[in-house]
Structures are given as C-alpha cells and as structure tokens.
C-alpha positions in Angstrom: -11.3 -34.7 1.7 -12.2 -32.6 -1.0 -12.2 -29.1 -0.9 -15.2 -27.3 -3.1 -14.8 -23.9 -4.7 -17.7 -22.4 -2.5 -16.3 -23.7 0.6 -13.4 -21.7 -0.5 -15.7 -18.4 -1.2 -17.7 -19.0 2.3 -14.0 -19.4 4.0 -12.7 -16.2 2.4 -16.0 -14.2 3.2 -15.9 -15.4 6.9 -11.7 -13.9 7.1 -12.9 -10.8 5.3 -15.5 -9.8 7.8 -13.9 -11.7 10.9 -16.1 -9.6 13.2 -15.1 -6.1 11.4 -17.0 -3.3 10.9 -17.2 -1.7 7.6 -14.9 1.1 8.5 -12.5 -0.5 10.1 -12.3 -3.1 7.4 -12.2 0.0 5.4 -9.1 1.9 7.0 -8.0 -1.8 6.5 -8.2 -1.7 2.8 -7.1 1.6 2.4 -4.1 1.2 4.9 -2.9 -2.2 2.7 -3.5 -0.4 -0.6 -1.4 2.7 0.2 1.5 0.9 1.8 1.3 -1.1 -1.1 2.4 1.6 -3.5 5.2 2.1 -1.4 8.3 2.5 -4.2 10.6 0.5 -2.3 10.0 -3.1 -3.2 10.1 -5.8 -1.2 9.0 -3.4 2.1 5.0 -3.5 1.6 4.3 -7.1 2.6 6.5 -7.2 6.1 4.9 -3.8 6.6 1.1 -4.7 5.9 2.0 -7.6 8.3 3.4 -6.0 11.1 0.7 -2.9 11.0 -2.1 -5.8 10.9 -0.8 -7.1 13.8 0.4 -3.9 15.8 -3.2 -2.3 15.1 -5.4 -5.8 15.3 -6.3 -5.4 11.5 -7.8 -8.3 9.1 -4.5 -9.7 7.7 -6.0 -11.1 5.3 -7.6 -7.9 3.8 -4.7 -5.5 4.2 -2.7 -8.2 2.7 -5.3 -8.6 -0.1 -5.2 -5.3 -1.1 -1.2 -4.4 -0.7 -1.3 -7.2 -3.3 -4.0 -5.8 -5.7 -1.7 -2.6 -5.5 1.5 -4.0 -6.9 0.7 -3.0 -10.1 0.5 0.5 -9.3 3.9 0.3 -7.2 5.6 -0.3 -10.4 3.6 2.6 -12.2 4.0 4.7 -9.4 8.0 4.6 -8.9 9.3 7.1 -11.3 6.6 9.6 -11.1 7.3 9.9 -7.3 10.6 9.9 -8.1 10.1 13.0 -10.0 8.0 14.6 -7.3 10.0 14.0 -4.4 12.8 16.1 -6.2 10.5 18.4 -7.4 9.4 19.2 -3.6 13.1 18.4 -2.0 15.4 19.9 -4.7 17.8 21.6 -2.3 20.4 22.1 -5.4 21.2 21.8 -9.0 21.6 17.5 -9.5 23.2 15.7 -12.2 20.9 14.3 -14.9 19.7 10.6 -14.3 21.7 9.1 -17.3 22.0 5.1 -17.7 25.4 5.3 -19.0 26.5 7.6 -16.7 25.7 5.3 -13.9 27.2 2.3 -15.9 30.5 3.5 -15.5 30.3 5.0 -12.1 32.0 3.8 -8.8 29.7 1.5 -6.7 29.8 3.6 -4.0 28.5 7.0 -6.7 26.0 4.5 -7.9 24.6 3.1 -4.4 25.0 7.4 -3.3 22.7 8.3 -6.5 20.2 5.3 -6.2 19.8 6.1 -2.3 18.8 9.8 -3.0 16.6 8.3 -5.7 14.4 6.4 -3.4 14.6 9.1 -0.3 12.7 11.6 -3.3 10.3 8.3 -3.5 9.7 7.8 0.3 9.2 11.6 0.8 6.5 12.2 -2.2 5.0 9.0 -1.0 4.7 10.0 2.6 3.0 13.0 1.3 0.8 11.4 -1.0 -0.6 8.0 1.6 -2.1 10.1 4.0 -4.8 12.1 2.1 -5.4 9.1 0.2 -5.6 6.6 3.5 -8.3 8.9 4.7 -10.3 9.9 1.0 -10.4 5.7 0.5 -11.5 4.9 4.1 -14.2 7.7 3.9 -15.6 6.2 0.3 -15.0 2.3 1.1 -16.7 2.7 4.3 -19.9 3.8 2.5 -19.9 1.2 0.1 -18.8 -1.7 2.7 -22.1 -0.6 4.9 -24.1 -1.6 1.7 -23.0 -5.0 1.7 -25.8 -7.1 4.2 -23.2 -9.1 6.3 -21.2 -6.1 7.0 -23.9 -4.2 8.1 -25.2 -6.8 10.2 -21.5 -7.2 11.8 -21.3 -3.2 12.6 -24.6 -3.7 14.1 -24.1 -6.4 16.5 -26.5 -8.8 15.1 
C-alpha cells in the first residue's frame, strides 16, 4: 500500500476541520500558539494535549500550532524575563552574571534560576490572554473565508 502525497493533504484537511467551526478552530489555533510561547520548555506540548482534551479541541491543530510557535518560545524567554521583573520587582536583585552563577552553590543557583522563570510565567500570563482573544478574533475572520470551513459552521 502506497501512501500518495495528496492522500496525505486530504487526510490532514479532513483532522483540521474535523467538524469545527472557524472560531472554534480559531480559539484552537490561538490557544496552541500562546501556550506555545510558554518560557518554560518542555511544558507546552503535555499542556496543548491535556487542554485539547479537557476542552474537546482539534489536537491536531493546537498541536500544529504550539509547534509553529517554538521558535518564538526561544525568542521570547529573556524578554519576558525582563518584564516579569520589571512588573514584580519587590526589591533591589543581584545582577544576572554567568560567572557569578558558575561558582555559586546549587541550591543559590536552582533559588536564582526559579525566580528567573516565576518573572517568565507571570509576564507570560499577562501577555496569553489579550493575545488568545486579538488571534481568535482575526483567525476567525479569515478561517470563515476558507469554503469547507464555512460550509462546516453552516451545517452543510
């Protein structure tokens, strides 16, 4: 059995639009692309999952686009770094050095890197939910231009 790179298209089109409508395949899209610049790595995948399933989502598409935004989760790291401690400063911090943290104790190191990624978490928290809502409003506009999607959200 020989498997044809159109089959593959048709197969991937017919998980895409598994009986979605374009806004909810849209909240889809934009759910899987903002938990996808999560800057913890290694969380956005289970989380995509689990959300897909919790909320009946495509997994397919949330997991297609957490993926299309790992790029950005890389890009994205520091500069939420800097605005979580921008916003949650609660007192003068050490520096971020390198070879400060080279010759630190584990336990300093693990203390630093933690309070790190909780500035991370909190900028990122801030950040997903205006832009969960600004990409579901525009993708749903431009999913109801696609034919099959419009004919899906209209029951035909």
């Amino acid at each position: 059995m020989r498997i044809s790179p159109s089959s593959i298209k048709r197969n991937a089109a017919g998980w895409l639009r598994q009986g979605i409508s374009p806004q909810r395949l849209a909240l889809t899209l934009a759910l899987g692309f903002a938990i996808g610049c999560i800057p913890v790595f290694g969380i956005p995948t289970v989380l995509c999952a689990a959300l897909a399933f919790a909320l009946r989502l495509n997994l397919p598409a949330i997991q297609a686009a957490n993926y299309a935004a790992m790029p950005l989760q890389l890009l994205l790291v520091v500069p939420f770094v800097r605005m979580g401690g921008w916003l949650f400063q609660s007192g003068p911090r050490q520096p971020f050095e390198i070879g400060t943290l080279l010759h630190a104790s584990p336990l300093a190191l693990v203390s630093h890197v933690g309070g790190l990624t909780g500035y991370a978490l909190l900028a990122w928290m801030l950040v997903a939910g205006p832009a969960v809502l600004f990409m579901t409003f525009t993708l749903t506009g431009m999913l109801r231009r696609i034919p099959a999607l419009a004919k899906a959200e209209n029951g035909d």
